[in-house]
N, C-alpha and C positions, 0 to 999 in steps of 0.2 A: 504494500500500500504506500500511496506516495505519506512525502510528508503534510503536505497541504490537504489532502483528501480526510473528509469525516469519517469515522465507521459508519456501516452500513450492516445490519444484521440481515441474514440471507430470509430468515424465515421471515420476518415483518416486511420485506417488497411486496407491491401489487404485482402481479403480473397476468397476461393477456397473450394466449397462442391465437394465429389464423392458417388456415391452409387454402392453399390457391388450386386450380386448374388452369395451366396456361397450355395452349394449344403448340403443336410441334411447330419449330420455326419462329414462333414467337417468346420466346425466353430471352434472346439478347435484347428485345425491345422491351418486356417485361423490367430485365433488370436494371435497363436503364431508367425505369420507370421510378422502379423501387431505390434508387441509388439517389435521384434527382426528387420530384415532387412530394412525393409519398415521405424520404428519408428527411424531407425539409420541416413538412408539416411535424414530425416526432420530433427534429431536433427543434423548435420551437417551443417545446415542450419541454426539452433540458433546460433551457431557460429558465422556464419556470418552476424548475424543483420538480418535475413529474415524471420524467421518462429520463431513467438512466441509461439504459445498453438495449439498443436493438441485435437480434439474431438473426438474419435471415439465410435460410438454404435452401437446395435445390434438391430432387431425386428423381428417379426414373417413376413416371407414373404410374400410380397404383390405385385398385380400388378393392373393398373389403370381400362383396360377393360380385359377382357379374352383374347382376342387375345394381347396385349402389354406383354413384358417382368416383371419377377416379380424381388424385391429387395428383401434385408435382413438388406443388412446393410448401415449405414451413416457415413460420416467424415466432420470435418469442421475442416478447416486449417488456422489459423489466422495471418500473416506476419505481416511486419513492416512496414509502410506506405508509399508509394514507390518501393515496391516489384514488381516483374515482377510475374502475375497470370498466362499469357500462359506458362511461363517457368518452373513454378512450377504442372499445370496441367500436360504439357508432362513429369513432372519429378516423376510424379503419374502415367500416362498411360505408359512410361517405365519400371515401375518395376509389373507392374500388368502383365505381362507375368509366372512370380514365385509364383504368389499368389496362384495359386490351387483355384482361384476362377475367375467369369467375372463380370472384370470394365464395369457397363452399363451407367455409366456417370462423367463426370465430369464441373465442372460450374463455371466462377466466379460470387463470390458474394461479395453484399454490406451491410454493417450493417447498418441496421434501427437507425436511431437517434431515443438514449433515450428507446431501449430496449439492453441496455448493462450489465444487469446482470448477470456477466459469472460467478461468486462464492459466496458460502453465505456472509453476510457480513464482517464477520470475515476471511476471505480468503479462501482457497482450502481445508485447513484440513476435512471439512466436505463434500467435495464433494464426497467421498466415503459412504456415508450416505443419499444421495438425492434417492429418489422414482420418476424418469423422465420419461420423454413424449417427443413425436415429432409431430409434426403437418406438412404436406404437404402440402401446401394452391398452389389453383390455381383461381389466382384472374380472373374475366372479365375484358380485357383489356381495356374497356373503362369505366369501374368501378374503374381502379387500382388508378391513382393519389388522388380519394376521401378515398379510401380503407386503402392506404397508409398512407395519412393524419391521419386519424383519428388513427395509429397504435404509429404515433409518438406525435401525439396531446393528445391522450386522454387515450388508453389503455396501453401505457409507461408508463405514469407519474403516473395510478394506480397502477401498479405492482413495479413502484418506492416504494409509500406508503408502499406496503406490505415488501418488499425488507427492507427498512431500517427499521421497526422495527422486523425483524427478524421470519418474517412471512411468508416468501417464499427463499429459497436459490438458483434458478436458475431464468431466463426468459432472452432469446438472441433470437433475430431476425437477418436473412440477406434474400436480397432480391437476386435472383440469373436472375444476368443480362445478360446471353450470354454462353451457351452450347460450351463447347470447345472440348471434345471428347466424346465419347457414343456411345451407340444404336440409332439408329435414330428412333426407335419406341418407345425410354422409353417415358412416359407421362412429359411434360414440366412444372412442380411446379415452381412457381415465387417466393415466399416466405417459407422461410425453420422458425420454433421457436423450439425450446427447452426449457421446465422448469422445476423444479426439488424440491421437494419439503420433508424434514425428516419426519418421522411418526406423529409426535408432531404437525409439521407445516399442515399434512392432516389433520391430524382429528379433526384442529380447523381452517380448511380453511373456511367452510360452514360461519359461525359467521363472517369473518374479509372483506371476497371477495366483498358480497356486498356494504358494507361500503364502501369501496376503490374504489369500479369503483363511485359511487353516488358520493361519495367527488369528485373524477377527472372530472364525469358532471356536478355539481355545479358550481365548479372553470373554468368551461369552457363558461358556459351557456349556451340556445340552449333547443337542445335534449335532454332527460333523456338519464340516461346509458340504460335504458330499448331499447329505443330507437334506440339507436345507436348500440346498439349491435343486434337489429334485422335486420336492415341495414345489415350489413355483411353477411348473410344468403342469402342476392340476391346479394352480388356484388362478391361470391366466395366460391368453395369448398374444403372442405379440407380434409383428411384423419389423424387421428389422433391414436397414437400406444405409448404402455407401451414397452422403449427400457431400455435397460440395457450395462451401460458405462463400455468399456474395459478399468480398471485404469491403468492394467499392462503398457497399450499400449500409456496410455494419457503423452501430456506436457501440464505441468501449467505455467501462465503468472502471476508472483504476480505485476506487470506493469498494470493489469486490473483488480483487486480486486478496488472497487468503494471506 
């Protein structure tokens, strides 16, 4: 964290996902979209104490069943704690009229206590350098509160490990609590992760990952991590996609480097 910069507690942000549908061919004009007017109207917002770090990425389109709508793309909007999320989704759903693409949703969301690794550890500079992923988790709702638990109990605190000795450069969780505009047919994801990882950090992830969840189920007790991560196989599906972050288009929060 700089030295100028306030704390910022990860659990008390507002925060607001949307996903897009942008038609083949039109993503560079998309992003020029999202880079220029769209990224102008939020950073207006930094101004104003409300909008700290926009997210925006990209993936191959996808849709949940054949008849549901497909996506492309992801945003995660992270405010200042006290932000108004309806006012900022319709301030999303207003300008998606210019986009040359369709808004098929918009959500608020909650960050998961203790996956708040929004930059390497060293701050933002390398975030142009991360190899990232998204995960679409669609928890069973009466699986969710154990589901959860164990997201902030045990698979946090391992990705914390890897995080600080500089073995992973991304992993943020939010839980998306309440559909505020969309398709009414997009498929309803509860939990959104993103993490992100340099080439270096890949191709010595195999060696460090197991370590790190084993030590998090040690210090826990219980369940092996073998265990507990088979668990999650019955309490939820997820969809998971290699995206590619538009930096032209991103804001950074040096308020949230750990």
């Amino acid at each position: 964290m700089s030295a100028d910069a306030a704390p910022v507690r990860w659990e008390d942000l507002t925060a607001v996902d949307a996903a897009w549908s942008v038609a083949r061919g039109r993503l560079p004009d998309f992003e020029r979209w999202v880079g220029g007017p769209f990224r102008e109207a939020l950073a207006s917002r930094v101004g104003e104490g409300r909008v700290l770090a926009f997210l925006p990425v990209s993936h191959k389109p996808r849709r949940r069943t054949r008849e549901a709508p497909s996506w492309s793309y992801w945003m995660l909007v992270l405010a200042a704690p006290g932000a108004d999320a309806p006012e900022l989704a319709d301030t999303i759903a207003g300008l998606a009229g210019d986009s040359g693409a369709d808004l098929r949703s918009v959500g608020r969301a909650r960050p998961q206590p203790s996956l708040d690794m929004v930059y390497p550890v060293d701050g933002p500079a390398r975030e142009r350098r991360l190899l990232q992923s998204i995960e679409y988790v669609f928890s069973k709702p009466a699986e969710r509160p154990d589901y959860y638990r164990s997201q902030y109990e045990f698979s946090g605190p391992a990705m914390r490990r890897l995080h600080q000795r500089d073995r992973a450069g991304r992993f943020i969780g939010v839980e998306i609590t309440e559909r505020l505009h969309g398709d009414l047919a997009m498929p309803l994801w509860d939990v959104v992760h993103v993490s992100g990882f340099t080439v270096a950090q890949t191709l010595r992830l195999p060696l460090h990952f197991g370590r790190a969840f084993r030590d998090s189920a040690t210090a826990l007790g219980g369940p092996t991590a073998r265990a507990r991560m088979s668990r999650w196989t019955r309490q939820r599906d997820k969809m998971q996609l290699r995206v590619r972050q538009n930096m032209a288009a991103t804001i950074t929060a040096p308020e949230l480097v750990l």
